[in-house]
C-alpha positions in Angstrom: 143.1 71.5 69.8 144.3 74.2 71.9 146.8 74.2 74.6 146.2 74.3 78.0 146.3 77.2 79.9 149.3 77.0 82.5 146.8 77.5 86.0 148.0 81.7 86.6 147.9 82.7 83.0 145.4 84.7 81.9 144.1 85.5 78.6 143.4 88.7 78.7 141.0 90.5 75.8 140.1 94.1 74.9 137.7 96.2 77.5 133.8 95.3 76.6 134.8 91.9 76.3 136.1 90.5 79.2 138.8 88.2 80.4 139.0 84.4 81.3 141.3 82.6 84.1 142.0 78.6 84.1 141.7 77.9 87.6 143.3 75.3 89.3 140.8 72.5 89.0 140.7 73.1 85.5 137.6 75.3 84.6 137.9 78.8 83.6 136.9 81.7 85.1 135.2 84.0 83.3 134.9 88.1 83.7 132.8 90.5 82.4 132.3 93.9 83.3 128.8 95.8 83.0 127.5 99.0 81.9 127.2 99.8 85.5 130.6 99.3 86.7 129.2 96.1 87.9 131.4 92.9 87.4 129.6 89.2 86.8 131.8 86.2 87.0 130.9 82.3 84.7 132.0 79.2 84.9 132.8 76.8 82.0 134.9 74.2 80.5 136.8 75.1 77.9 138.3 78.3 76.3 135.8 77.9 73.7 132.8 78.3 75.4 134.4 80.9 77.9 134.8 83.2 73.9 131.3 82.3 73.3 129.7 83.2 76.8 131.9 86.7 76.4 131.2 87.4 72.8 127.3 87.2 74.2 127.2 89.5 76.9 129.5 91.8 74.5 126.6 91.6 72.4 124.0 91.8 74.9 125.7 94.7 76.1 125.6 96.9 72.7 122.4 96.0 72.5 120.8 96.5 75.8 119.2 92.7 75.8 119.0 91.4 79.3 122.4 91.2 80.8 123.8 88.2 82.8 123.7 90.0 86.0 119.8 89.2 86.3 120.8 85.4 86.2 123.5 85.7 88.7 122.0 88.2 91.3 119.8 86.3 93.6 116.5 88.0 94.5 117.4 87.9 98.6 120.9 89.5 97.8 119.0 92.4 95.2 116.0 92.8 97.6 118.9 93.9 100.4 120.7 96.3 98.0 117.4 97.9 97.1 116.5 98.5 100.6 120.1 100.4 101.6 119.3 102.1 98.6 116.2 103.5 99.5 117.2 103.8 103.4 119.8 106.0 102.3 117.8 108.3 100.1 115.3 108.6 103.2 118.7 109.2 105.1 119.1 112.1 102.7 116.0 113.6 102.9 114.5 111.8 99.5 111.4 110.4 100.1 111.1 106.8 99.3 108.3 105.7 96.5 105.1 106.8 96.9 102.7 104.7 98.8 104.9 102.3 100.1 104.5 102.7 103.6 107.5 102.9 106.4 111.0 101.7 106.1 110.7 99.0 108.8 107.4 98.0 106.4 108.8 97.7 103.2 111.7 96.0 104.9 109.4 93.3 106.7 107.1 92.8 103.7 109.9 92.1 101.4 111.8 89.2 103.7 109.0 87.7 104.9 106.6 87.6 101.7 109.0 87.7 98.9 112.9 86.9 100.4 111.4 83.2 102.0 109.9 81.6 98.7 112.5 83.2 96.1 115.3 84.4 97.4 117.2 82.1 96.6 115.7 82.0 92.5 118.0 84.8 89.9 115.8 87.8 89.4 115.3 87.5 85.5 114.2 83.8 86.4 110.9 86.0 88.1 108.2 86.0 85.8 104.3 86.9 85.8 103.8 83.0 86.6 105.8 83.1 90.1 103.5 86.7 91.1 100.8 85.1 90.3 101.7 81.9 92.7 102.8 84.5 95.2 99.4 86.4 95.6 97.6 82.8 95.7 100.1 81.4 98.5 99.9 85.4 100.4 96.1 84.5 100.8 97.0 81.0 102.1 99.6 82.1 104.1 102.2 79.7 102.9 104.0 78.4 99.9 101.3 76.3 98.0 102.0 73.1 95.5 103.7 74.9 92.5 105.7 75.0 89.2 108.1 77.4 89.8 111.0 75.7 91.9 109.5 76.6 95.5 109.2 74.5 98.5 105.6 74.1 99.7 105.0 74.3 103.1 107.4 77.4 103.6 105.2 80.0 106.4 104.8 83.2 104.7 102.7 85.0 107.1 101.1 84.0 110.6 97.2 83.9 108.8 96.0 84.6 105.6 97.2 88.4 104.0 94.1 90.1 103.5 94.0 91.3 99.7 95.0 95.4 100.8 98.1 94.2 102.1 99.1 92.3 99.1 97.8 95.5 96.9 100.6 97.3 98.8 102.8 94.5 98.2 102.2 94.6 94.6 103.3 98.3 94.4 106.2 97.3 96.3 107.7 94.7 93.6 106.7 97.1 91.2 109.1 99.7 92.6 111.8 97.1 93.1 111.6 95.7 90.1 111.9 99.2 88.3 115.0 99.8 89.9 116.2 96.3 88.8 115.8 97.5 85.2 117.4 101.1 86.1 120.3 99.3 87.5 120.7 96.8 84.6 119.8 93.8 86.3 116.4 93.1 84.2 115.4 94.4 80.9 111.8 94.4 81.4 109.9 94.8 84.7 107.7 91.5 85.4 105.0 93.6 87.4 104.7 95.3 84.1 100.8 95.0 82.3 99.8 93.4 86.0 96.8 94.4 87.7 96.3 94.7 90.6 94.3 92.0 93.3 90.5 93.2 93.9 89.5 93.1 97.2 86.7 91.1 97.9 83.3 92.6 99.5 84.1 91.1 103.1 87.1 93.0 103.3 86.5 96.6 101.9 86.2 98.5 105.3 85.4 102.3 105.0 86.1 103.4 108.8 83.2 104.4 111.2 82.4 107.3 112.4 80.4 109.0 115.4 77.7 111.4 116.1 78.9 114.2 117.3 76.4 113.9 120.9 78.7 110.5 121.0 82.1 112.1 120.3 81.2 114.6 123.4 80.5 112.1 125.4 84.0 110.3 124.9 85.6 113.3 125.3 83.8 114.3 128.6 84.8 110.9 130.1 88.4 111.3 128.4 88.8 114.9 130.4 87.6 112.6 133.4 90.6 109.5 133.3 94.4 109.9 133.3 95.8 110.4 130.5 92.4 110.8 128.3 94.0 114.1 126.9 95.5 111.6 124.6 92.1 111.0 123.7 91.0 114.1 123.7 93.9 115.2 121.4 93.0 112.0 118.9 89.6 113.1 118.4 90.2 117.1 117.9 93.5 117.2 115.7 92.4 113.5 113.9 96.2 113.1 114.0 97.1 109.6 113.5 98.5 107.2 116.5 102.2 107.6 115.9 101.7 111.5 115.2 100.2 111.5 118.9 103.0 110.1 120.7 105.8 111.6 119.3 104.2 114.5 120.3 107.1 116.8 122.7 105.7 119.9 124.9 108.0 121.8 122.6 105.9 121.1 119.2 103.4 122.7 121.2 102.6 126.5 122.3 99.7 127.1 124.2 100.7 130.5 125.3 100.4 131.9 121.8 97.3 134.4 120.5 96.5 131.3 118.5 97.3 127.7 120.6 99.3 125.3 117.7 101.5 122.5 117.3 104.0 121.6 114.6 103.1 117.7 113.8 107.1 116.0 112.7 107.4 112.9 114.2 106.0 109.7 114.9 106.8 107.0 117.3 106.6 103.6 115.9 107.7 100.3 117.0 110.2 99.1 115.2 110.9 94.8 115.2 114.2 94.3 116.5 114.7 98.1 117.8 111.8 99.0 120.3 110.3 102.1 120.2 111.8 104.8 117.5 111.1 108.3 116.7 110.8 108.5 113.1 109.8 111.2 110.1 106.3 111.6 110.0 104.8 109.9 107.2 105.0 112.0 104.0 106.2 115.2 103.7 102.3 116.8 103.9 102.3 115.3 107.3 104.5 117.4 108.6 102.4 120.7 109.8 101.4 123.2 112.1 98.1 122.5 113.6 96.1 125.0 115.3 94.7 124.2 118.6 90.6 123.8 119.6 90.1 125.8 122.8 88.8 123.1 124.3 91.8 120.7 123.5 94.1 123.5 124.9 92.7 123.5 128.3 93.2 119.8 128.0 96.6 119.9 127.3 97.2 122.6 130.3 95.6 120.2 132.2 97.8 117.4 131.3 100.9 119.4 131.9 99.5 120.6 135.4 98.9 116.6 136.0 102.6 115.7 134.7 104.1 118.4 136.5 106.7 117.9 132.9 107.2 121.2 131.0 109.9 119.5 128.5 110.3 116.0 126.5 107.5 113.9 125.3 103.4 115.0 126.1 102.5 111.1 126.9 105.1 109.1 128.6 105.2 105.8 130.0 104.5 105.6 133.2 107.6 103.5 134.2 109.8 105.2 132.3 108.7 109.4 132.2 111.6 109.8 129.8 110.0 107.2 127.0 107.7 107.9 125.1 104.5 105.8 125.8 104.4 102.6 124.1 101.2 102.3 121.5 100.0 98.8 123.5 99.6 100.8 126.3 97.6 103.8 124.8 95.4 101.2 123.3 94.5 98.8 126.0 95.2 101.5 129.0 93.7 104.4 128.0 91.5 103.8 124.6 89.9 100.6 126.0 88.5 102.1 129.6 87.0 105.0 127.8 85.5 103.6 124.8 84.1 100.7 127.1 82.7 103.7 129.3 81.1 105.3 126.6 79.5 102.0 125.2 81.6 101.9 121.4 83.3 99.6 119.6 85.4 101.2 117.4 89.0 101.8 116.5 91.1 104.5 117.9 91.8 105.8 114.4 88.0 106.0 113.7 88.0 109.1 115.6 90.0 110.5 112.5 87.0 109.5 110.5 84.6 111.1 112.5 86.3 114.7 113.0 86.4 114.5 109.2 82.7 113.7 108.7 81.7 116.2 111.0 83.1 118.7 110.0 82.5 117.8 106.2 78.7 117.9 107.2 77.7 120.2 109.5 80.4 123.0 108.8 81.4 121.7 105.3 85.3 122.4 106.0 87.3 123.0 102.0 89.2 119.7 100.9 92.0 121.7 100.5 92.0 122.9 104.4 91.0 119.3 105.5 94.0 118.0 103.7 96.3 120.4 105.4 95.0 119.9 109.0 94.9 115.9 108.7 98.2 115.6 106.8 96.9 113.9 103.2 98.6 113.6 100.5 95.6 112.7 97.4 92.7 114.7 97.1 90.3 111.5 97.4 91.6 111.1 100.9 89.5 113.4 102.3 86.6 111.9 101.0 87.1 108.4 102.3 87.4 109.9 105.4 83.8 111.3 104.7 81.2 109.4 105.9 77.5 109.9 105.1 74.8 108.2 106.9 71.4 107.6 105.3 69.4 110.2 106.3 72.4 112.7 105.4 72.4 111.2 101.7 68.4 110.7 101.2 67.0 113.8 103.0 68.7 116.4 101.3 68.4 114.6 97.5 64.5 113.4 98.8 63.6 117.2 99.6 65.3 118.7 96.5 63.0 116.2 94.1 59.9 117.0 95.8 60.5 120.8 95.3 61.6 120.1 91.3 58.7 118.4 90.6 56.0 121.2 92.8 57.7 123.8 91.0 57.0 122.2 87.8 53.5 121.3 88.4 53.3 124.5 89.7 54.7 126.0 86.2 52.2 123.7 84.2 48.9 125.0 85.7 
């Protein structure tokens, strides 16, 4: 049997393999340092198993099997380092992974959804089994009766998550979990071979948009109301809400040949933070827009009416030196006019319907709609496309009618 350790010696072994300490109450400490610089600490009972436990992750280590870090690293503490991570790329001018929304989303999505049930659970103890029991208690809304060590009963979300928000979730762990394996925390991603939730028929919504005799009609009683030129600017540039009001009078020049504005920022409201001025969305969303005559003399308008030559274009009206808050262009200014002109729609479906009006009347180039509306995918711009019935049938209806008279035409 070996001798005891006195409790501040240390047996020390080469680099690769670690060291062990007998502490005071008589266990020993393990160390072990990882490819990554990163250093993961065990506990056991005797010098024995403190060889075998480093002769493993030695192993594991030449290798490149899963490391111990995954089963010391808690998912809340990883989730935390991942977002810093990718906060401080944005902070660099990196853009963050494709499709997954703002900072202050990905930030809220991950506590909420994914921190509450298993943050406290390793991250190589995540398997397909607990995504599959999160996507289940995502469209309850809280934790469900499970195998996988979770609490039932934990509130996930204030109602049900319809299934696009757990689609963008899912691309979100994806992400995360790829930058688990980069860092050496995981050897295989558990998001890996899964597909993604379908959306059920009830929930695929397309957007609506207006006639054009209906859009001039909102904007003649926008032109008509204080502060409709917010309006009026939604429906011409199809900007989206955050775009709008972190709109400043120096992004704009209406004095030039040709009236534009440079699109670059977006206010959003961030939990914990108010109001912020952030990046625009992607890096296609930032661009220069040129100005409709019509929404120019709007906009002169507006700054006649503000008397304000400098600082934001649509301000709060207790505050002139804010921004205006989004509740209030909603239920202050949206919500008079579109009652007025006798809609029900949302403000962003007058981005649809400057899309589908000019797709069909003056058939605008995908490629130019995607530069004036800020997209990113080509197959944007035709979900923002919407063709009614008569615009599908008449033209296809009329084209069989002359195939089939020129052919009977041909046969006589």
């Amino acid at each position: 049997m070996s001798p005891r350790l006195p409790a501040t010696a240390k047996k020390r072994r080469p680099y690769g393999s670690g060291t062990f300490v007998r502490a005071a109450n008589g266990r020993i400490k393990c160390r072990f340092r990882m490819p990554g610089g990163q250093t993961v600490w065990h506990w056991v009972g005797t010098e024995a198993e403190a060889r075998k436990w480093l002769a493993e992750q030695a192993h594991q280590r030449k290798e490149g099997t899963t490391p111990v870090a995954g089963r010391l690293v808690t998912v809340g503490a990883y989730v935390e380092r991942w977002l810093q991570k990718i906060a401080l790329e944005e902070a660099r001018g990196k853009s963050s992974p494709p499709g997954l929304g703002t900072m202050e989303g990905q930030r809220y999505k991950l506590r909420n959804y994914v921190v509450r049930p298993f943050g406290a659970h390793k991250v190589s103890e995540l398997g397909r089994q607990h995504i599959d029991e999160l996507w289940q208690w995502l469209r309850a809304g809280e934790t469900l009766p499970n195998r996988v060590g979770v609490r039932p009963g934990i509130p996930l979300a204030r109602k049900p998550l319809k299934a696009q928000t757990i689609r963008h979730l899912h691309h979100m762990l994806h992400a995360l979990f790829d930058a688990a394996v980069v860092d050496e925390v995981i050897a295989v991603n558990p998001m890996t071979r899964r597909r993604l939730p379908g959306i059920p028929p009830e929930e695929q919504f397309q957007g609506v948009a207006l006639d054009v005799p209906t859009l001039v009609r909102v904007l003649e009683i926008a032109e008509a109301t204080p502060n409709g030129a917010a309006i009026t600017a939604t429906a011409l540039l199809g900007c989206r809400r955050g775009e709008l009001l972190g709109l400043q009078w120096g992004d704009i020049h209406l004095d030039d040949a040709m009236p534009w504005l440079m699109m670059e920022r977006s206010v959003q409201r961030v939990i914990g933070q108010g109001l912020q001025a952030l990046p625009v969305k992607t890096a296609k969303s930032r661009r220069p827009v040129a100005i409709s005559h019509r929404l120019a003399d709007a906009l002169r308008a507006h700054r006649d009416w503000t008397t304000a030559s400098e600082g934001w274009v649509f301000t709060s009206p207790k505050y002139p030196t804010r921004a205006m808050a989004p509740e209030y262009l909603h239920r202050r200014v949206w919500d008079p006019i579109r009652t007025a002109a006798g809609i029900d729609i949302r403000l962003h479906d007058l981005r649809h319907t400057l899309r589908t009006n000019t797709h069909l009347q003056h058939t605008v180039p995908e490629a130019v709609a995607m530069a004036y509306f800020g997209w990113t995918r080509d197959s944007t711009a035709l979900d923002y496309a919407h063709v009614d019935l008569a615009a599908q049938t008449l033209p296809m209806a009329a084209a069989i009618d002359a195939m089939l008279d020129q052919a009977a035409s041909g046969s006589r």
